[in-house]
C-alpha positions in Angstrom: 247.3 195.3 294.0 247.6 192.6 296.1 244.6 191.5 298.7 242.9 194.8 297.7 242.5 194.1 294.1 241.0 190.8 295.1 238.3 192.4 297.8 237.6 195.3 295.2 237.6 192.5 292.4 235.1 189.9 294.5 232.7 193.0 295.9 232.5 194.2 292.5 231.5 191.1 290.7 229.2 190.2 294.2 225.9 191.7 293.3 225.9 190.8 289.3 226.7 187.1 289.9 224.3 186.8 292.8 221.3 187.8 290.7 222.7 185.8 287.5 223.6 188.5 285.7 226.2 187.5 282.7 228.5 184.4 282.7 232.0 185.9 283.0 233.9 187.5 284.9 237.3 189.7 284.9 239.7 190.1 287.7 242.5 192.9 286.5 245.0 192.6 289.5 248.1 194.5 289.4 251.0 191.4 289.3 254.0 191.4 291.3 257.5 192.3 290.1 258.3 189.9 287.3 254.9 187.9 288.1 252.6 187.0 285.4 248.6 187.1 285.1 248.1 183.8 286.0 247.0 185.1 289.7 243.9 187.4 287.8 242.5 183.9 286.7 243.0 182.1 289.8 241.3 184.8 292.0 238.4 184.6 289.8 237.9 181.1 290.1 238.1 180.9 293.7 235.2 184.3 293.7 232.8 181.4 291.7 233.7 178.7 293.8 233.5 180.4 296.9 230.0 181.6 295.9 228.5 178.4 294.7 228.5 179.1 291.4 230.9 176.9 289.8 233.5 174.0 291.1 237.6 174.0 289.9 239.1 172.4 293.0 238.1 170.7 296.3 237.5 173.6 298.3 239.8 173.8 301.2 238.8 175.1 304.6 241.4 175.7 307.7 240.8 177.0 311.1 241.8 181.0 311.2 245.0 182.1 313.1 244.1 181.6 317.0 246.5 179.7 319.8 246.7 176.5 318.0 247.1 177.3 314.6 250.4 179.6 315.2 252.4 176.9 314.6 254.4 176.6 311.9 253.4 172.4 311.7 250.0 173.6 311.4 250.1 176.1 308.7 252.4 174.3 306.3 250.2 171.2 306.7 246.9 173.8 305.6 249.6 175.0 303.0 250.4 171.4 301.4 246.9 170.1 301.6 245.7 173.3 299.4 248.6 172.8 297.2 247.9 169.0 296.8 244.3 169.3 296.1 244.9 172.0 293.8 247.7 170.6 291.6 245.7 166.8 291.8 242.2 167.7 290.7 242.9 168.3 287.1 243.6 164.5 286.4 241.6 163.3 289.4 238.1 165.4 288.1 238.4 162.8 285.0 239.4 159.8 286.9 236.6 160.4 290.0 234.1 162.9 288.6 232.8 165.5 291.1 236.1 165.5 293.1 236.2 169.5 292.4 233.1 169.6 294.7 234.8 167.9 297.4 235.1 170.4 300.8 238.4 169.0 302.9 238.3 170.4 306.5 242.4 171.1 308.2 241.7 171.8 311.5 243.7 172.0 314.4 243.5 169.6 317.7 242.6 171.1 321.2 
C-alpha cells in the first residue's frame, strides 16, 4: 500500500531492468478507498523514467524539504509545475518531439 508498494514495486523490478532483462513491467499497489488502478501505471512509468530507460513526461526535479522550501508558495509552485508538465506533454510530445525528455529544475532562492 501506499509509498511501500512503490519502494517494494521499484527494488523489485531494479536488478531485472538494469541488466535488460524483459520489457515490462507490473506495479500491483493496493488503491485507496474508492481509488482506481490508474496509480499502478503511473508508478511504473515514473520507475522507467527515473532509471533512464524510457521517457513519458518532462521529468521534474525540486529541492527536498529544508528551510526554504517549507513554504507553502514553494511547494504548490513544485506541485503545479509537475501537474502542468504532466497533463501538457501528451499533445506537446507530437507538436515538439522529445519534450518528454525535457528535465525542469523548481528550486528555491537563498
Amino acid at each position: 500500500m501506499g509509498s511501500k508498494g512503490i519502494v517494494a514495486s521499484t527494488a523489485g523490478h531494479l536488478g531485472a531492468a538494469e541488466e535488460g532483462i524483459g520489457d515490462t513491467i507490473r506495479v500491483s499497489l493496493t488503491p485507496e478507498p474508492g481509488g482506481d488502478r490508474t496509480q499502478e501505471v503511473i508508478v511504473a512509468q515514473e520507475i522507467l523514467q527515473t532509471m533512464g530507460l524510457r521517457s513519458f513526461t518532462p521529468m521534474v526535479i525540486a529541492c527536498p524539504g529544508c528551510g526554504r522550501t517549507t513554504s507553502t508558495y514553494f511547494q504548490q509552485l513544485a506541485q503545479d509545475i509537475q501537474s502542468l508538465c504532466g497533463s501538457a506533454c501528451p499533445s506537446g510530445a507530437n507538436a515538439m518531439p522529445g519534450v518528454e525528455q525535457m528535465t525542469v529544475a523548481v528550486a528555491a532562492a537563498s
